[in-house]
Every structure is written in C-alpha cells, then in structure tokens.
BAKOL-999519 format. One line per 3 residues: for each residue y, x, z of C-alpha. Coordinates in steps of 0.001 Angstrom, whole numbers, m for minus. Layout:
residues N
Y:X:Z; ...
END
This chain:
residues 406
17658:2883:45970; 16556:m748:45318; 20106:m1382:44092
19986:1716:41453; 17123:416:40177; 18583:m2795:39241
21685:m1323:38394; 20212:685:35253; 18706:m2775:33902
21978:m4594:34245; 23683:m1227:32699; 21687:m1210:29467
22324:m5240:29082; 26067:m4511:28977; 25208:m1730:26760
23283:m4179:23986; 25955:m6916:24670; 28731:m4202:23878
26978:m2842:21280; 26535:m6332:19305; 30705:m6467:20059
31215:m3501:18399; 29965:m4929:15347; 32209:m8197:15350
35291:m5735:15689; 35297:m4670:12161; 37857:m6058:9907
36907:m9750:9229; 37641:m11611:6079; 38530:m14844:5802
35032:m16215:6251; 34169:m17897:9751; 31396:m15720:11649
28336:m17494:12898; 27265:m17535:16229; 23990:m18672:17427
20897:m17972:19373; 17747:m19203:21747; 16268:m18623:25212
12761:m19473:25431; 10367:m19212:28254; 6546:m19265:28770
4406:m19596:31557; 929:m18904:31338; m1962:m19502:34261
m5381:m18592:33563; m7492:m21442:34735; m10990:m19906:34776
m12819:m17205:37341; m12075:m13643:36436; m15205:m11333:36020
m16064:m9142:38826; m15242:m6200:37111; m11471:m7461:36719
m10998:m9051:40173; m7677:m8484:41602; m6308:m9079:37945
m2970:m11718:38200; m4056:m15039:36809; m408:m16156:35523
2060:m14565:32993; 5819:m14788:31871; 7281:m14157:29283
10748:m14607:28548; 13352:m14046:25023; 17159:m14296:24892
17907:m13993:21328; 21372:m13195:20078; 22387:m13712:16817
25506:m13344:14489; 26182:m13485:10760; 29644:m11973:9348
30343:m12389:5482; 32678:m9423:4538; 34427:m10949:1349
32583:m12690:m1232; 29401:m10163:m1679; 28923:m8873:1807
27202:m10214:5502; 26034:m8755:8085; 23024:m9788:10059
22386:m9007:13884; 20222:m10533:16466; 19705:m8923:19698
16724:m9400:22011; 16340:m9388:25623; 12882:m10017:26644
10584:m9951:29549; 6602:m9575:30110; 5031:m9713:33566
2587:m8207:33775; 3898:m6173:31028; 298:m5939:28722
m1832:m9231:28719; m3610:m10411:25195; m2479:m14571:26430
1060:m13728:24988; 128:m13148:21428; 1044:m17276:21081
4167:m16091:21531; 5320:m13176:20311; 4424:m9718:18358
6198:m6449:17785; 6128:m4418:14511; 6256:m527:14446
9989:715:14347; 11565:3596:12427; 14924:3020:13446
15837:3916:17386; 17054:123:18009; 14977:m386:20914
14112:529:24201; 12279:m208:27452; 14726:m439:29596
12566:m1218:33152; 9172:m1200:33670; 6604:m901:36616
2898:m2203:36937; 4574:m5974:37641; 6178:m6270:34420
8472:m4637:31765; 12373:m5314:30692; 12853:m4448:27171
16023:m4864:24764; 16331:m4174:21106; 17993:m5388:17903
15439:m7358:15729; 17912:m7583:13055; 20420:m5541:12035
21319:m4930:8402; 23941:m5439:5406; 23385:m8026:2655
25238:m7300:m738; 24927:m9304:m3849; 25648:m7533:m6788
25248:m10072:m9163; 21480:m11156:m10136; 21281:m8550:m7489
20698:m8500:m3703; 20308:m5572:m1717; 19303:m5903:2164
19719:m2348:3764; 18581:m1979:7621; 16384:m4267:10180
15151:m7277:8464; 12041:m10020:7988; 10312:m9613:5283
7654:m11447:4449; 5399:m11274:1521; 2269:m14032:370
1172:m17391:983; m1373:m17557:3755; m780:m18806:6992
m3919:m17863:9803; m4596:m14913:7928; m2406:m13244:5443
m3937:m10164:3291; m684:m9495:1101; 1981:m9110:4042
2217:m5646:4341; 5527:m6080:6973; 4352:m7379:10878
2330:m10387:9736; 1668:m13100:12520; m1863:m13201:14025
m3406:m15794:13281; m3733:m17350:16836; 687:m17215:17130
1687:m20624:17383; 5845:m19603:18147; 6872:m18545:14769
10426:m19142:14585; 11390:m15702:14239; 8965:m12502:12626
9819:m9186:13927; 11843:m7199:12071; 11146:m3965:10107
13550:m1339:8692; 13415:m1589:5418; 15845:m1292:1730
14909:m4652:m287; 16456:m4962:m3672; 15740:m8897:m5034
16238:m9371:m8572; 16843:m13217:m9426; 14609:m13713:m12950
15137:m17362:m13404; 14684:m20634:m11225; 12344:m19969:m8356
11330:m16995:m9937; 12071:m13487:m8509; 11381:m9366:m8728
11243:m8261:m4910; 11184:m4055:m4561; 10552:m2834:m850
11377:675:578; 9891:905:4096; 9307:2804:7071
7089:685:9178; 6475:3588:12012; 8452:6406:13395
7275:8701:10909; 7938:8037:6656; 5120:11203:5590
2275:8845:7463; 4465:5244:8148; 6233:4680:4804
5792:2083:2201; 6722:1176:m1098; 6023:m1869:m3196
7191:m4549:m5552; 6283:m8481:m5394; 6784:m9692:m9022
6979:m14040:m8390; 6968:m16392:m11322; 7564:m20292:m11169
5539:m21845:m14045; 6176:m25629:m13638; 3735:m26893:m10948
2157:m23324:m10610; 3958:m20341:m8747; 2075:m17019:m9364
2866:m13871:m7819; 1882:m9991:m7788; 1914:m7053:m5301
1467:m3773:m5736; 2167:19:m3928; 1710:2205:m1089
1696:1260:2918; 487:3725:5089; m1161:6403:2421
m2960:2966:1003; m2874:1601:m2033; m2532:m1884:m2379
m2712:m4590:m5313; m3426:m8035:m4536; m2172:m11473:m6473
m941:m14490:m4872; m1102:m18701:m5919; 673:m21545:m4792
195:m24952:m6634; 145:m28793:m6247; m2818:m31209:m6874
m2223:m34671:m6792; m606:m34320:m3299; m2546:m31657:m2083
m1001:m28236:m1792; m3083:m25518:m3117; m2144:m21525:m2171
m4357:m18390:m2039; m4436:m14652:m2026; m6948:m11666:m2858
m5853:m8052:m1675; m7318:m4809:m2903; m7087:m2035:m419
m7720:1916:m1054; m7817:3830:2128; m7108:6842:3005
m7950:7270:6362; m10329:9288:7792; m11590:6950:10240
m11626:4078:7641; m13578:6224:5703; m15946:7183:8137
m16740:3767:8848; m17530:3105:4934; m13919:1554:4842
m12452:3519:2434; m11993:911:193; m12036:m3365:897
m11216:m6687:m297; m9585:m9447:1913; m8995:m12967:88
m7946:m16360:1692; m7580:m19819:467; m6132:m22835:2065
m4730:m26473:1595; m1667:m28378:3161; m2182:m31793:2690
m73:m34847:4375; m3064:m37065:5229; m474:m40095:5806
3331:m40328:7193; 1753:m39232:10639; m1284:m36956:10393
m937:m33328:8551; m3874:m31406:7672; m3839:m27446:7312
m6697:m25827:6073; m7999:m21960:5473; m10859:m20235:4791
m11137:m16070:4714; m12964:m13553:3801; m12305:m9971:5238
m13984:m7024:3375; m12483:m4929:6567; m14746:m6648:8839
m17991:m5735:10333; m20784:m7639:10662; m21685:m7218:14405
m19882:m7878:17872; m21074:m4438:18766; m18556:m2411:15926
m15883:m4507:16897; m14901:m1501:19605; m14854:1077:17276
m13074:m1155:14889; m10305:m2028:17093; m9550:1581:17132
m8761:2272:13683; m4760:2622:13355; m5002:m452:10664
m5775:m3223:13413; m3723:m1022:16448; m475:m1228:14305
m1058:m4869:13676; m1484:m5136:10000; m4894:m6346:10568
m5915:m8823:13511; m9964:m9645:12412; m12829:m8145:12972
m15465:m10320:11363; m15893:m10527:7968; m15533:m14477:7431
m12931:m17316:8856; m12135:m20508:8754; m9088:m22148:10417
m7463:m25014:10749; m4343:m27315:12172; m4083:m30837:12542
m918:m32462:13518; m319:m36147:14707; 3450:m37092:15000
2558:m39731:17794; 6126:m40402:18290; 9398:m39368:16554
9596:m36871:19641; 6238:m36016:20216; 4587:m34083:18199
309:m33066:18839; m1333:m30340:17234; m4792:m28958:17175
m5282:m25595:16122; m8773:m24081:15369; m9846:m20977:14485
m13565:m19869:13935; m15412:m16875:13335; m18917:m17768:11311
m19985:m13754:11999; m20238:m14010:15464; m20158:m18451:16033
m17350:m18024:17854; m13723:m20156:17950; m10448:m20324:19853
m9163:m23466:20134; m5308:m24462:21174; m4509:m27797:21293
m415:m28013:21837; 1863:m31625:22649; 5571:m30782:21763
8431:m32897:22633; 11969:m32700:21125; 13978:m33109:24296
16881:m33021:22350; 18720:m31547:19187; 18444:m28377:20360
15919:m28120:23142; 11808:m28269:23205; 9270:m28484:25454
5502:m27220:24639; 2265:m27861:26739; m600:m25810:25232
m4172:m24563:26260; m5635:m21724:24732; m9341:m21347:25470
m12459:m19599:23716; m16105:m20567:22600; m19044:m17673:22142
m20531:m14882:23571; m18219:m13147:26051; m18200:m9294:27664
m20716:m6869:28041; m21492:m5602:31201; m19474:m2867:30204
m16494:m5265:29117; m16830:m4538:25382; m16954:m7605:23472
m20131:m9728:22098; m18239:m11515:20095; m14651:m11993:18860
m13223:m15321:20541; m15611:m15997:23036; m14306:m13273:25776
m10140:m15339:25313; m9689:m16855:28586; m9244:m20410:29370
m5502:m20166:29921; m2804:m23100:30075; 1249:m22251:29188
3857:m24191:28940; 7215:m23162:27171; 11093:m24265:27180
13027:m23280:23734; 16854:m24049:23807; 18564:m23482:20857
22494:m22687:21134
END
C-alpha cells in the first residue's frame, strides 16, 4: 500500500516531464531552443513559544520548487514559453511561506495536487505555458503568462494579475495567469498593453478586461489603466520619474465594487494610492522607500476578520487590512558576494511592523544562499485567536534558502 502511494506521485512527475516533451517534439526551426531552470529550497523554524491554544502545532516548514523552463522560437515571429513546477509544502498551509512563494487563481486545468496528507502536500503545474507572435508593431501572448501591470513595489494598487504581497522577498518568478495580451509598440519606451483574462475558474464572475496605455515623455514615464476585474471597475494612473538621482514612481487606483459583501461593509467603492523612492545612497547602500494609503482598509484590528473574508483579499488581489503603510528596504553590499538587506514594513492603524532582515551570498554564478528572520511587533491574538492587530500575531521565525540556477 505504502508503495502505491508513492507510486501515483512518481506517476504524475513522469506525466509533467512527458508532457513538457511533448511540446519540444513539434517541428523546430532553425532557431536553438533554450533550456533552463532552478531548484530552490527553504527551511523555516519558528523560534518562539506557540500559544496554548495551538500547542502541538510543528515549529519548522519546507518548502521546496523545481522549476522547468524552455523557450522554442518557431521561425522568425513565433516562441513558445513553458516552465513547469514541482513544488513541495510541509505542512502543506502555514502563513511563514508567503517570503517565498504565492499562487494566482487558474482558469486553465494546468495544475494539480498530486499528494497530499496532514504532513504536507506535492503539487505540479505549468506556470507558463503560452505562444508569443509578433505581428509587426504587434505582439500577441496567448495562454499562461506574467503579467504585471504598475510601479509599486510593497504594495501595488494597479496590478490587477497575482501581485506579490508585500512581505515576499523571493521574487524571481510571479505566478502565472491565463490570459490573451495584445502589446502595441507606440514609440521608444512607449506602449498600448490590452489584457483579456480569466483570473478564476469561472469568466461570468473571474474575468477581466483592461488596457494599460504607457507613454515615455523624456525623464517622465506616465501610464493609464482602465476596465473590468472581477465585476469591478477599475481606473487608476501610474508615474515613474527621475530627480536628481532619486527615482520617483507612484500610483492611485479607483475601484467600483460590486460585491455584495464589499458593499455591505460600505466598500462598494475605494481608493488605494502609493508613492515611493529608489535612491542609491552611495556605491554600497540602496534605499527603497513607500508609503500607502488603502481606502479598502478598516480602521480597527477587530474588522480585520470579517475583512479577510471578502473574496478581494482571499483571491490575493489585496493583502492589507489597515488603511495606511509605510515600508521600506535598505541594502548594504558589504562585500561583492554578500549582500544585507533590511526590510520593514509598518502599519500606522494598528502600530504594528514586520521586520525581515536577510544576508545573501552569491556562492557562485549560479547558486545563492539566503539567511533571513521574519519576526513581528504589536498586539498579537485574542483569546479567541482573531487578530488585534495586523503584524503583531507573525511569528518569530528564522529560514534559510538554497537557489541553484541551471
């Protein structure tokens, strides 16, 4: 019995692996294919005492990703683009991860769980699979892409397509959604993007559609959004410009809801806005800064609960429940191979932060090692574990992670 059960694991494996052949077995042109990929592993140990009311709870997690990927060119306006993904969680639902990786919702059946028990869970899918054609000024991307739309980095309000949480510190690769993007080249740096989406299982209640109109003007790039996500509408405007060394960007979103819920909670209709800076400080020392404002917030710990139940933040478009942020990231290149970073985000709502200091070192071309903490500052649970404020329940927990690039 014990072997069956590993048997159907190793079964579906060979099944991805096979499937991912099948695509290099079309007829190739006389463009080389690209091979490539990563493995990356994290290990995660929660250093402080559990509360009584979750004793018994495992203190460490794993998580593990082996990414697959291959690009094809079909003749001179064609390529494919495929990355497979094996990964593994154990225990298979713990919040510590979110440094590390994220999921959007899928229309397409390119996934599946292929194991699972209360220990952990096995689960393989394609994160990318779709056809590039350039038709000119023209290109069309048809299937399972990244897409990603704005300029902010902690917390975007104009990425309608898996945005990162703020807290995700691996963001090498964004999930993929299934999606038909038509980019229309308009001049240097500037660009028409139009977006047909499903971002669910269902287009009636999942679907999206929306244009990103981007305009290069000199030192000043200025950009637009507009459509429907989710029954919403959505307009927002974007900035990215350059002062005296200083990188300038910000964003202001417009939502109109249509969701019960929402509505119910006098969210029917918000603003979010963010503004940050990038600024080199000197050859060594790199400042990031960002403040936020979220019109979807509330403005106490105790409607966080019934805020974390609306379908906007359970989907992951939204990740904040407060109405005002500030973040920021601070990075000393101490040595060509070592790299320290500081990462702080606060919540002025509730006074409370997480904090993740992370030392990287380039152990070679292609390899990394990462030593991290992750720990929070405020009010934490309720006797009845719902949260007093937003950051202050995140456990003290140290990780460490190994990325080899191949």
């Amino acid at each position: 019995m014990r072997a069956m059960r590993c048997w159907k694991p190793c079964r579906r494996v060979a099944l991805l692996l096979a499937a991912l052949a099948g695509c290099c077995s079309s007829p190739l042109s006389a463009q080389t294919a690209h091979w490539g990929g990563s493995l990356r592993g994290y290990q995660f140990f929660r250093l402080e005492d559990l509360p009584p009311q979750l004793a018994g709870t495992r203190r460490d997690l794993e998580f593990g990703s082996l990414r697959l990927t291959w690009e094809q060119p079909q003749a001179s306006h064609l390529k494919w683009e495929v990355h497979a993904v094996l990964e593994i969680l154990s225990p298979p639902f713990e919040e510590a991860a979110g440094v590390a990786t994220g999921r959007s919702n899928d229309f397409l059946p390119l996934q599946s769980v292929w194991a699972e028990d209360d220990g952990y869970r096995l689960e393989g899918r394609f994160d990318r699979l779709n056809l590039q054609m350039e038709l000119g000024r023209v290109r069309v991307t048809a299937g399972r892409q990244a897409i990603t739309w704005g300029v902010a980095y902690f917390w975007p309000t104009l990425d309608l397509f898996s945005p990162f949480s703020p807290q995700r510190i691996d963001r090498d690769y964004k999930a993929g959604v299934d999606a038909v993007r038509a980019t229309v080249a308009l001049g240097r740096y500037s660009e028409v993007q139009i977006v047909a989406a499903s971002l669910g299982p269902a287009v009636s209640r999942d679907g999206a559609l929306a244009a990103q109109f981007r305009f290069h003007l000199g030192r000043l790039d200025l950009g637009f959004v507009g459509g429907k996500s989710h029954g919403d509408s959505v307009a927002g405007v974007f900035f990215t410009g350059d002062l005296q060394g200083t990188a300038l960007r910000g964003e202001v979103a417009w939502t109109d809801s249509d969701d019960p819920l929402e509505r119910s909670l006098d969210r029917g209709a918000f603003w979010r806005a963010t503004l940050g800076i990038d600024r080199q400080i000197t050859p060594d020392w790199g400042l990031t800064l960002e403040l936020a404002y979220n019109g979807f917030g509330v403005g106490s710990a105790q409607q966080y609960l019934a805020l974390s139940n609306t379908d906007r933040v359970r989907r992951g478009e939204l990740f904040s429940l407060g109405t005002y942020y500030a973040g920021a990231a601070l990075t000393w290149q101490l040595h060509p191979l070592w790299t320290f970073t500081q990462s702080l985000l606060f919540n002025a709502q509730d006074a409370s932060a997480l904090w993740i200091p992370a030392l990287a070192w380039s152990t070679s071309d292609n390899s990394s090692l990462l030593l991290a903490v992750q720990t929070g500052f405020g009010s934490s649970l309720r006797p009845d574990l719902s949260p007093n404020s937003e950051y202050g329940p995140v456990p003290t927990t140290a990780f460490a992670a190994f990325t080899w690039y191949f």
